[in-house]
C-alpha positions as CSV (number, residue, x, y, z in Angstrom):
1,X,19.9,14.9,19.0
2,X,22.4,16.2,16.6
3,X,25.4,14.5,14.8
4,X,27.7,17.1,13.7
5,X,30.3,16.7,11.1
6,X,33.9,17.6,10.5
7,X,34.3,21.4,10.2
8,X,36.7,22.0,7.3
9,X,37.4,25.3,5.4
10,X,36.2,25.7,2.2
11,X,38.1,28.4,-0.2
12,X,36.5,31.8,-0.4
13,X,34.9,30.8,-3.9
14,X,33.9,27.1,-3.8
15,X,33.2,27.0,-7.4
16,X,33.4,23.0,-8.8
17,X,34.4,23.5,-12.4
18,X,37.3,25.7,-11.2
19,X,39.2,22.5,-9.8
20,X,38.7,21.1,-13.3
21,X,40.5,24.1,-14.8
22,X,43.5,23.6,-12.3
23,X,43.9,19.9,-13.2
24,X,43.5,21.1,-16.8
25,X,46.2,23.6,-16.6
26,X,48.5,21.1,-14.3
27,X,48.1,18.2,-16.3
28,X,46.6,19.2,-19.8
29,X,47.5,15.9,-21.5
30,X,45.8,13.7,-18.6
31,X,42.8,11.4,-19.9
32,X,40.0,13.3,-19.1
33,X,36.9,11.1,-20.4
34,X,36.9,7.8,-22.0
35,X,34.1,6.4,-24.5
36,X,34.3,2.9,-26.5
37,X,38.0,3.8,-27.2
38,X,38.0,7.4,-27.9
39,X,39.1,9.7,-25.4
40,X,39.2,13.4,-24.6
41,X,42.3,15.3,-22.6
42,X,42.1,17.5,-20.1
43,X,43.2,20.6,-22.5
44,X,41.2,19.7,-25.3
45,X,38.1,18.9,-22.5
46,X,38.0,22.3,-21.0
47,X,39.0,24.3,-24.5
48,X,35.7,22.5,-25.9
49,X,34.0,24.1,-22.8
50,X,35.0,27.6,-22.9
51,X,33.8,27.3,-26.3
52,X,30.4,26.3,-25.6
53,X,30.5,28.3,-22.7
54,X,31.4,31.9,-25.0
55,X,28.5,30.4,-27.1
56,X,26.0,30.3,-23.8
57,X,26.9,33.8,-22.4
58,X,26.8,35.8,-26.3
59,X,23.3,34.2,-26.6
60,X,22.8,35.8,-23.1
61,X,22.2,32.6,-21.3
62,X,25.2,33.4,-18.8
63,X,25.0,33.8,-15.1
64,X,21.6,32.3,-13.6
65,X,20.4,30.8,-16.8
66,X,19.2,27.1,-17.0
67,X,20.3,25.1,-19.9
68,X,18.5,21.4,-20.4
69,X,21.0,18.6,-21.0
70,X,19.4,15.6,-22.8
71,X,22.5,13.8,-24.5
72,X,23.5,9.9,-23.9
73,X,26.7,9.8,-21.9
74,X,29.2,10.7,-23.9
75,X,32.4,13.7,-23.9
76,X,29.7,15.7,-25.4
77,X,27.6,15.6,-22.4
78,X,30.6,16.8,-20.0
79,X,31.5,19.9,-23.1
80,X,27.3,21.4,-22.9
81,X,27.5,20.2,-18.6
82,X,31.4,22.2,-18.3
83,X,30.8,24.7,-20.6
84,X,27.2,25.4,-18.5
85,X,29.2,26.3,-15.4
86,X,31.8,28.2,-16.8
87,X,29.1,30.5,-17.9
88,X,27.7,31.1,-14.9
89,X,24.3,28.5,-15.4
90,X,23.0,25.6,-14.2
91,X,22.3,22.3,-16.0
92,X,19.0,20.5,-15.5
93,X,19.3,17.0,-16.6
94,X,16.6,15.5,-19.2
95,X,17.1,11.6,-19.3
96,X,16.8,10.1,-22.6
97,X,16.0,6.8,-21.4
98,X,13.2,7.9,-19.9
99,X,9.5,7.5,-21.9
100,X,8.8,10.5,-23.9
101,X,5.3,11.5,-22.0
102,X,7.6,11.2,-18.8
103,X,9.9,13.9,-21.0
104,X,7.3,16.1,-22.0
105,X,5.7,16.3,-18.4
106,X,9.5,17.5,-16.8
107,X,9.6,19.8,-19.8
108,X,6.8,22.0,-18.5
109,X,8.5,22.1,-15.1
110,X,11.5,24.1,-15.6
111,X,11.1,28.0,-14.9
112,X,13.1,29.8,-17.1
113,X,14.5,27.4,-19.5
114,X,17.0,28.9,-21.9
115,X,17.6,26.3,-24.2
116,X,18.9,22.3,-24.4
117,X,21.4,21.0,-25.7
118,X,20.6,17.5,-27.8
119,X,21.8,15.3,-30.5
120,X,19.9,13.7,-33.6
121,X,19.4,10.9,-31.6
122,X,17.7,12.6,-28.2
123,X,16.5,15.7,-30.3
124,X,13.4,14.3,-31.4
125,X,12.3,13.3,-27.4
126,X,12.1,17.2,-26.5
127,X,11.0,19.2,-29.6
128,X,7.9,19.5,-27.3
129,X,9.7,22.1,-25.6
130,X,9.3,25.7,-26.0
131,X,12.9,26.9,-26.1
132,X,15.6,26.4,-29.0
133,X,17.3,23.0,-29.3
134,X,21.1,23.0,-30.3
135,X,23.5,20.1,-31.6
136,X,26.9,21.0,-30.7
137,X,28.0,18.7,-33.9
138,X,26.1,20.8,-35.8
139,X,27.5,23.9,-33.9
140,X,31.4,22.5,-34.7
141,X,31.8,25.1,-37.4
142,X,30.5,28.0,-35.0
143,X,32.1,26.9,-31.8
144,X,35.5,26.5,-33.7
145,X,35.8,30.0,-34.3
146,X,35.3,31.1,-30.3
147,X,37.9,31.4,-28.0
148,X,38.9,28.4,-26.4
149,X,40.2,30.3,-23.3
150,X,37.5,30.8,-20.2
151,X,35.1,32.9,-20.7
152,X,35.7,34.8,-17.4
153,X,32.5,34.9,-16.2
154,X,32.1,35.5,-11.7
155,X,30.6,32.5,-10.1
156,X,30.1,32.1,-6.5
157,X,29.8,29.5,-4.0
158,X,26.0,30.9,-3.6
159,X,25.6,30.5,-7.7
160,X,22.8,27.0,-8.5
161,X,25.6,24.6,-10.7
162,X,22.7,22.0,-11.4
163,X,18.6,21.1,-10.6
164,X,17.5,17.7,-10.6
165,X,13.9,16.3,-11.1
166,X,13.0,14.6,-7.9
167,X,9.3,13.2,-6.9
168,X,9.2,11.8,-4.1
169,X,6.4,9.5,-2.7
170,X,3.7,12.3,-4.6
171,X,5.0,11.3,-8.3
172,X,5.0,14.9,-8.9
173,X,8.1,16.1,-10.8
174,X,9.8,18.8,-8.5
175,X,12.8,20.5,-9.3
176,X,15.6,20.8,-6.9
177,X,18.5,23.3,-7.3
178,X,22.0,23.0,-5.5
179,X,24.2,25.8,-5.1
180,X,28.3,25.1,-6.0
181,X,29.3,25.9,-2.2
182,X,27.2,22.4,-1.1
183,X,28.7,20.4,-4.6
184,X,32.1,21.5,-4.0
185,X,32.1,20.2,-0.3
186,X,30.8,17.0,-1.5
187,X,33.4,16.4,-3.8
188,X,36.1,17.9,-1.0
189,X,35.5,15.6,1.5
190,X,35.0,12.8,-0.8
191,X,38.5,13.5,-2.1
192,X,40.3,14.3,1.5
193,X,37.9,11.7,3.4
194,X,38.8,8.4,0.7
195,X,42.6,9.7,-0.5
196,X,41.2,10.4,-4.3
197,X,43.4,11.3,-6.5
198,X,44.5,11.4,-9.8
199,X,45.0,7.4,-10.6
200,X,41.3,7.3,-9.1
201,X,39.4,6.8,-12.3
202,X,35.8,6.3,-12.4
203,X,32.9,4.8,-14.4
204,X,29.0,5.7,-14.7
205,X,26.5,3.1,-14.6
206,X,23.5,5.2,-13.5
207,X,21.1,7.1,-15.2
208,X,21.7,10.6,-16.1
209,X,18.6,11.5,-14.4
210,X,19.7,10.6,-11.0
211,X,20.8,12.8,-8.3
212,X,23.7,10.3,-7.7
213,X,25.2,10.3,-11.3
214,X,25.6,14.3,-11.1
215,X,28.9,13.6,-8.1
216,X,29.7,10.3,-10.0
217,X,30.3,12.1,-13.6
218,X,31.9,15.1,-11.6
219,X,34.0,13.7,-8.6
220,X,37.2,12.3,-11.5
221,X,37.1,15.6,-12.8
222,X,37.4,17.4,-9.3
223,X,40.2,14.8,-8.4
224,X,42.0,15.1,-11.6
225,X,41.1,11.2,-12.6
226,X,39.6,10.0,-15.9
227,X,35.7,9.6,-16.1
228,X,34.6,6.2,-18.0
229,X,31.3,6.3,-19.8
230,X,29.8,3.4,-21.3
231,X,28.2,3.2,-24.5
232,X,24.9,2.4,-23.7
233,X,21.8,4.4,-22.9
234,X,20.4,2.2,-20.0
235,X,22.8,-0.1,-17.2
236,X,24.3,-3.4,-19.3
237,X,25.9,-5.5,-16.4
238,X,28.1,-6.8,-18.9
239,X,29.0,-3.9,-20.1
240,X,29.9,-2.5,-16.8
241,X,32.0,-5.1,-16.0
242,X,33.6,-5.4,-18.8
243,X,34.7,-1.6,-18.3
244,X,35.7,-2.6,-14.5
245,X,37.9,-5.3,-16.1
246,X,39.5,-3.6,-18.5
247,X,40.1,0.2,-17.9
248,X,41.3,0.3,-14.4
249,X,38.5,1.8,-13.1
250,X,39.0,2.4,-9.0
251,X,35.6,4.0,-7.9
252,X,32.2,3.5,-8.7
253,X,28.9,5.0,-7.5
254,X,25.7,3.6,-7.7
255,X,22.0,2.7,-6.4
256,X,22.0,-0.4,-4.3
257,X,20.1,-2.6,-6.7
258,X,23.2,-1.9,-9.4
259,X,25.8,-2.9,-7.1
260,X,23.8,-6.5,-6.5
261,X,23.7,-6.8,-10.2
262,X,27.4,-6.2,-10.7
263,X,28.2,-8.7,-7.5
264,X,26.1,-11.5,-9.1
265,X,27.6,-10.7,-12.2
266,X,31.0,-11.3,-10.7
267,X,29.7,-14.4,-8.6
268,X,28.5,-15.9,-11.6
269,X,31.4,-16.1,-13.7
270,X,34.5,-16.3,-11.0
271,X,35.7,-12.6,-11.5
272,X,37.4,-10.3,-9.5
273,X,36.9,-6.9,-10.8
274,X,34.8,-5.8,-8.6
275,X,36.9,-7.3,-5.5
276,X,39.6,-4.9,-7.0
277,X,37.9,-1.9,-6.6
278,X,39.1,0.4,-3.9
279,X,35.3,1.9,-3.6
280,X,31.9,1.3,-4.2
281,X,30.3,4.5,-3.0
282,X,26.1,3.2,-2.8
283,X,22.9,3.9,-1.2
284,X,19.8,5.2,-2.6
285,X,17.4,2.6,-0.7
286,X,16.8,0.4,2.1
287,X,20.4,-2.0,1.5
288,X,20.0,-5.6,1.8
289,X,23.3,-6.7,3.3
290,X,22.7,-10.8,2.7
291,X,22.6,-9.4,-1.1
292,X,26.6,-8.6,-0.2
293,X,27.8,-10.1,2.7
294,X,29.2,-13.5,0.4
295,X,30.6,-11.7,-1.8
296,X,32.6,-8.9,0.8
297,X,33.9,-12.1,2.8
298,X,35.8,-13.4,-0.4
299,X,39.6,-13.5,0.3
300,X,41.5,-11.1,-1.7
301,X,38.4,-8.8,-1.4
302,X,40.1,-5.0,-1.4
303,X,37.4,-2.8,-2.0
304,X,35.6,-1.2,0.7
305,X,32.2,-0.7,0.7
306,X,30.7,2.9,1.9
307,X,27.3,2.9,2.5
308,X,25.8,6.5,2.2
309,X,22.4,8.6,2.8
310,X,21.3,12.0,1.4
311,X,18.8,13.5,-0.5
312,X,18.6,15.5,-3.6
313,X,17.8,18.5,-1.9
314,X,21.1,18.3,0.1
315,X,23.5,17.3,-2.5
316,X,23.3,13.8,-2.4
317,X,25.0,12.6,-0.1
318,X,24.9,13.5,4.5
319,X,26.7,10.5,5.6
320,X,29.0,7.6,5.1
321,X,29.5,4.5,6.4
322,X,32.3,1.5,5.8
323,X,30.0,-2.1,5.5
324,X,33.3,-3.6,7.0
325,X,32.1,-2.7,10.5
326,X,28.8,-3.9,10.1
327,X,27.7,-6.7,12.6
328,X,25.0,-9.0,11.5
329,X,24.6,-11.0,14.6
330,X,24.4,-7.6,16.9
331,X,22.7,-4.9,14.1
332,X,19.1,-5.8,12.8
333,X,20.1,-2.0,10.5
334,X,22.8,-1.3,8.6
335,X,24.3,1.6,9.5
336,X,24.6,5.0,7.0
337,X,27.2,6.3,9.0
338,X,28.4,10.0,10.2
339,X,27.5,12.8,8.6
340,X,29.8,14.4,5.6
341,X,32.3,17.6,6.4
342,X,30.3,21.0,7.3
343,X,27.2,19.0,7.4
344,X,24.8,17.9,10.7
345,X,22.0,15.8,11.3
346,X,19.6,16.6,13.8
347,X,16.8,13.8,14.6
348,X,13.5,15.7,16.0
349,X,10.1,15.4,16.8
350,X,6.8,16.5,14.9
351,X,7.0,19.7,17.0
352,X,10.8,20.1,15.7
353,X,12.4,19.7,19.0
354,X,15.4,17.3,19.2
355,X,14.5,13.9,20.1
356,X,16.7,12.1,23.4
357,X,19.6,10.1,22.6
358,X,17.7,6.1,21.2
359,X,14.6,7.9,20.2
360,X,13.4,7.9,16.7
361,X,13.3,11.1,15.0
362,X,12.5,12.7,11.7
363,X,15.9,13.1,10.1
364,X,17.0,16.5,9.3
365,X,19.9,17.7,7.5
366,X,22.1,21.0,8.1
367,X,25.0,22.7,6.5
368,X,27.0,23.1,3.3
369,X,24.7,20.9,1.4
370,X,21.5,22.4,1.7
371,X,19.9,23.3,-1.2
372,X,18.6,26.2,-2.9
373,X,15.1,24.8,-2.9
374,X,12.2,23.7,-5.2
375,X,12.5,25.7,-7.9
376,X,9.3,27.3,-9.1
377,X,7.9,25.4,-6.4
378,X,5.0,26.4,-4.5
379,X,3.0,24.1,-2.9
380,X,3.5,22.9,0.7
381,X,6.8,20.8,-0.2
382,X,8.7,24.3,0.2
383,X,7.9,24.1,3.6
384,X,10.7,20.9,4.0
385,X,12.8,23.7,4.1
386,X,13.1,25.5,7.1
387,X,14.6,26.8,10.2
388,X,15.5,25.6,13.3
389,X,17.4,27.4,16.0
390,X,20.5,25.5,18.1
391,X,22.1,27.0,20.6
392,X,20.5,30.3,19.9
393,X,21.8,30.2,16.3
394,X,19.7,29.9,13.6
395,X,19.9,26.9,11.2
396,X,18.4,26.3,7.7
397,X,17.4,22.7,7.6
398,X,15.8,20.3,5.0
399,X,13.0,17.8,6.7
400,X,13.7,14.3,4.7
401,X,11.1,12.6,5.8
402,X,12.9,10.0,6.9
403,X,12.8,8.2,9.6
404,X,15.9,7.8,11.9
405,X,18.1,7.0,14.8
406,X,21.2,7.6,16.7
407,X,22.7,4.7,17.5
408,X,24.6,3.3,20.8
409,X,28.0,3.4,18.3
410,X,26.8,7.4,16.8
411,X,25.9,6.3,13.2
412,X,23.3,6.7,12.1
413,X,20.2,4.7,11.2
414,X,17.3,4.8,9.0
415,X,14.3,3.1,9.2
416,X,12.3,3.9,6.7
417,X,9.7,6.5,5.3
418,X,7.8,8.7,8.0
419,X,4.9,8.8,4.9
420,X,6.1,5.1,3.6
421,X,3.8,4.0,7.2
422,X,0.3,2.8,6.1
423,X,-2.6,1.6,7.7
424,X,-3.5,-2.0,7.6
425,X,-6.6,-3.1,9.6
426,X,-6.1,0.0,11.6
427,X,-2.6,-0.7,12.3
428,X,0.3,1.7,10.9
429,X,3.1,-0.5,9.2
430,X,6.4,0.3,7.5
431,X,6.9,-2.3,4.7
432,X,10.8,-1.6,5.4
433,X,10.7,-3.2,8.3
434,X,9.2,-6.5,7.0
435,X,11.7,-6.6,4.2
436,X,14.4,-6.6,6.6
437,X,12.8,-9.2,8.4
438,X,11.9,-11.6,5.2
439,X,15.7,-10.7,4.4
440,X,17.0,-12.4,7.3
441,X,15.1,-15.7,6.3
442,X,17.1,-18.9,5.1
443,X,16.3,-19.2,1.5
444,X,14.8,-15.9,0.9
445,X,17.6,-13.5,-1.6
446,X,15.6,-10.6,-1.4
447,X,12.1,-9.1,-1.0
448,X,10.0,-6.3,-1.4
449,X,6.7,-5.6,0.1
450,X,4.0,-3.3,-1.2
451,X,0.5,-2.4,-0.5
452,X,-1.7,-4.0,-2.6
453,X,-5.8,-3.5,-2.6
454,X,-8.4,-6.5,-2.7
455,X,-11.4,-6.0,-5.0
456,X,-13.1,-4.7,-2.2
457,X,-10.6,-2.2,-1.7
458,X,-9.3,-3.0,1.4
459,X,-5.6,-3.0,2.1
460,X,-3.4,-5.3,2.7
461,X,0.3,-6.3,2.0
462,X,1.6,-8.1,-0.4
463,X,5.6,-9.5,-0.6
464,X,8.0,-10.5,-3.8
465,X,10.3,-13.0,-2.8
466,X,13.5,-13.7,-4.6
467,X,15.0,-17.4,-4.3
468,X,18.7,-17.8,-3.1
469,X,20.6,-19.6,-5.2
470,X,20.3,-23.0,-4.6
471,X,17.0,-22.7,-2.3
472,X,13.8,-24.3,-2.9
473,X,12.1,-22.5,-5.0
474,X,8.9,-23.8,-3.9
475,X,9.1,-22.1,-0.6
476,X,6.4,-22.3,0.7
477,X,3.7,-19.1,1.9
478,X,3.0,-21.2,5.1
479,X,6.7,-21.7,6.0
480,X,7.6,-18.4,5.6
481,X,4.5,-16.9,7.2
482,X,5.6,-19.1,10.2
483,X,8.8,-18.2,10.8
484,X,8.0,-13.8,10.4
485,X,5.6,-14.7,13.4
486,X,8.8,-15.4,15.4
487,X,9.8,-12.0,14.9
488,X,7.1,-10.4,13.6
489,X,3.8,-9.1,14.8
490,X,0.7,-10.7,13.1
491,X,-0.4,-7.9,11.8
492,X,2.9,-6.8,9.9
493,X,3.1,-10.2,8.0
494,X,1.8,-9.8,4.9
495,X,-1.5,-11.5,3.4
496,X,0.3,-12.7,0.2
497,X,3.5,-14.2,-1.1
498,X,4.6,-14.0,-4.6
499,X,7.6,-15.6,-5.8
500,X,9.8,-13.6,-8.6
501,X,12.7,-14.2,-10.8
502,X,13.9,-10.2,-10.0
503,X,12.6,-7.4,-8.4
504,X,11.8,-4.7,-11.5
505,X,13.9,-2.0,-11.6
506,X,13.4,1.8,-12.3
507,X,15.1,3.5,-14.5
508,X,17.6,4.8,-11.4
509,X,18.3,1.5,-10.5
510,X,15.9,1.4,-7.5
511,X,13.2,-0.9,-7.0
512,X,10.3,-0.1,-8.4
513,X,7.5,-0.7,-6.3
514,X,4.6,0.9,-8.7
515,X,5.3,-1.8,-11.4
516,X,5.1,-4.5,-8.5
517,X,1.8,-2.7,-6.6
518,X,0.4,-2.6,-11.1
519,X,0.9,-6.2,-11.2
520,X,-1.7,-6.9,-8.4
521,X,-3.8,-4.5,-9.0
522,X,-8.0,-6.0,-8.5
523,X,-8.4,-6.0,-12.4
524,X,-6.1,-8.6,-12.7
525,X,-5.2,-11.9,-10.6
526,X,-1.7,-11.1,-8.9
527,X,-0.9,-14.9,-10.2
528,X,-0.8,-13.1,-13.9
529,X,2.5,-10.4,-12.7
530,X,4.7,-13.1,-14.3
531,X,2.9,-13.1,-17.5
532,X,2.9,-8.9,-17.5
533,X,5.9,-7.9,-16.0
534,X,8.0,-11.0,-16.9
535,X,9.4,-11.2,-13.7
536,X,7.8,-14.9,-12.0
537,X,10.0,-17.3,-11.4
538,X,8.5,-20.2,-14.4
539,X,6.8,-23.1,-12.3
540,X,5.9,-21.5,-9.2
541,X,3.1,-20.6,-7.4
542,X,2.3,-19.5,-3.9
543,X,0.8,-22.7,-2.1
């Protein structure tokens, strides 16, 4: 089963930073980036590039070099991540709100490092690494003096513009690489798909360190629009919306968990920002559409929802769907959508042949936004790269992992984690499935589910329940247990319920279910996750 997407030309050299340079040259005194009230144009953007970038290629660190980023978000960031590509290298992101062990573990994972670029207050979190560390403050004097024209240097569609640390279900960093040719056709169909444009200004509130904020700091910048960075290392829903309220921001990406945050925020205090938006552009993890539904249904609501799926190894983002046709009563699955321009999905078996139309498949991706690979990689995750042959042609092909189906309408569904199944009493289970069951219950906001271990180290699962506003809070285990068995095998209702204040977060704004399995780990009593994670709601306990 395939889903193929748009076929749209792409120009001979589909090099990202190049539309940049056109906007720069057709509209040099445009806002180009925005940070607590100082601002950067266009011309002086791209003259501060070519700078660093002359700086890059006359240390030799030109075509095919990688060059660490570890800055807070700031037009410094956008200079060393500009000026990278202009000289012909790629940018591997280091995220300074990540722990430093975390840091010094992704530093040892980059072949061929050239250098990374810091400031005083990130330098100190990668002097571990074995390359030279520059400041470009401390650089003004140097940089001044080099020519603020492009440096000239060839890059191709084929060249890598970026690799991002991604680990998976293993926990093992791995670094993937994407080539211009797939970033560029992100961006254009993004741009050609949604009518972006110049007014369509944007604003970060992900981590540097996630796949996802690489198209959201570049996509203004391809569509001639101003990038909006907040001043603040880690997401501040206040912040945020403070942004959205005041600098006619129009399109924000981000993980699902950020978008509930900035909803409630809104909900909370009788705004309309958010409403004002015309696109939130989120995915990242299994959505919870009772989290949104309210909230979309307000009148006056104008901004559409578009619920995507992708990978790190294919650019980010294979599909797109608008949450205004979604169908509660009719869809137990939100949709992700059809797949992106030059891009296919293909759904197929463990023997790699396509599945029949309503089977469940492994879901596969095709096309421009295929990676370069792992790079340095050599263990058996190179093998998720492959080939596949259709209609006689051959295909190169990423293996998610994910689990998927074509559905009667042709979008696209996920279902969860081929390797996210685990065996309970002898009985493979996806905890995604349960979540979207205990989401669909009367009182319950939202839920994760997690496999937890007894002290005898057996298995069994364990689910965080988030109140609704409103609800009793003292919902009970038994009540809740009872009505999953209406829908719900026995054995895929799980053995405890705890309820939480939040679900815990990781740093990329997805749920983190290690600090939820932590909290119930056999050394401790899961009744004690509220005392070590913070996150129990006071006054309540399972009954």
């Amino acid at each position: 089963m395939i889903l193929q997407g748009k076929r749209v030309p792409l120009p001979p050299q589909p090099v990202v930073h190049r539309k940049f340079e056109a906007h720069a040259a057709a509209t040099p005194d445009a806002v180009a980036v925005r940070r607590a009230g100082a601002q950067m144009t266009y011309a002086q953007l791209d003259a501060a590039a070519n700078r660093f970038a002359h700086f890059l290629v006359a240390r030799g660190h030109g075509r095919g070099a990688k060059i660490g980023v570890c800055l807070d978000y700031s037009a410094e960031m956008l200079v060393a991540i500009l000026g990278t590509l202009k000289a012909g290298a790629a940018y591997v992101p280091f995220d300074p709100a990540y722990p430093a062990a975390r840091l010094r573990l992704l530093l040892t994972h980059v072949p061929g490092l050239a250098l990374i670029v810091a400031s005083p207050a990130t330098a100190g979190m990668v002097e571990s690494a074995a390359v030279e560390v520059v400041d470009l403050d401390q650089l003004a004097g140097h940089l001044a003096e080099l020519p603020a024209t492009a440096p000239g240097t060839a890059v191709t569609g084929d060249d890598v513009c970026y690799a991002v640390f991604t680990s998976g279900s293993t926990g093992t960093p791995k670094l993937t690489a994407v080539r211009h040719a797939g970033w560029y056709n992100l961006m254009h169909w993004l741009q050609l798909e949604y009518g972006l444009h110049r007014g369509s200004h944007h604003l970060v509130v992900s981590a540097f360190g996630f796949d996802l904020s690489q198209r959201a700091l570049m996509t203004p910048l391809f569509c001639g629009a101003t990038q909006n960075l907040l001043a603040s290392r880690n997401f501040d829903a206040m912040m945020a919306y403070r942004a959205l309220r005041e600098d006619g921001i129009r399109v924000v990406h981000c993980a699902s968990s950020t978008l509930y945050l900035l909803v409630d925020w809104e909900t909370a205090r009788g705004g309309d920002a958010l409403t004002r938006l015309d696109y939130v552009l989120f995915g990242g993890e299994p959505l919870k559409p009772e989290r949104l539904t309210g909230w979309a249904r307000r009148p006056g609501n104008t901004c559409t929802l578009l619920h995507q799926y992708g990978v790190a190894e294919c650019t980010d983002v294979a599909t797109s769907y608008d949450l205004a046709a979604y169908r509660p009563d009719v869809q137990d699955v939100v949709p992700v959508g059809r797949p992106a321009y030059n891009t296919d999905i293909h759904l197929l078996d463990a023997r790699m042949r396509g599945v029949a139309a309503g089977e469940d498949g492994e879901i596969c991706i095709s096309g421009a936004g295929v990676g370069a690979g792992y790079l340095g990689g050599t263990g058996p995750e190179n093998a998720k790269f492959t080939t596949v042959e259709v209609d006689g042609v051959p295909r190169r092909l990423y293996r998610t992992g994910d689990r998927g189906r074509i559905g009667a309408d042709g979008e696209l569904l996920v279902l969860g984690r081929l390797d996210a199944q685990v065996k309970v009493r002898g009985m493979r289970i996806d905890p995604t499935d349960i979540e979207r069951a205990l989401g669909r219950l009367t009182g319950v906001r939202e839920a994760a589910v997690v496999v937890t271990y007894t002290a005898a180290g057996e298995a069994e699962l364990t689910a965080f329940l988030v109140p609704a506003d409103g609800a009793d809070e003292r919902l009970t285990e038994h009540d809740v247990r009872a009505r999953l068995l209406e829908t719900l095998p026995r054995n895929m209702v799980p053995a405890r319920f705890r309820h939480i204040a939040r679900i815990p977060l990781s740093p990329h704004g997805k749920v983190d279910r290690a600090a939820l399995a932590d909290a119930c780990a056999p050394r401790e009593d899961c009744d004690d996750f509220g005392a070590r994670a913070r996150h129990l709601v006071p006054g309540t306990r399972p009954r």
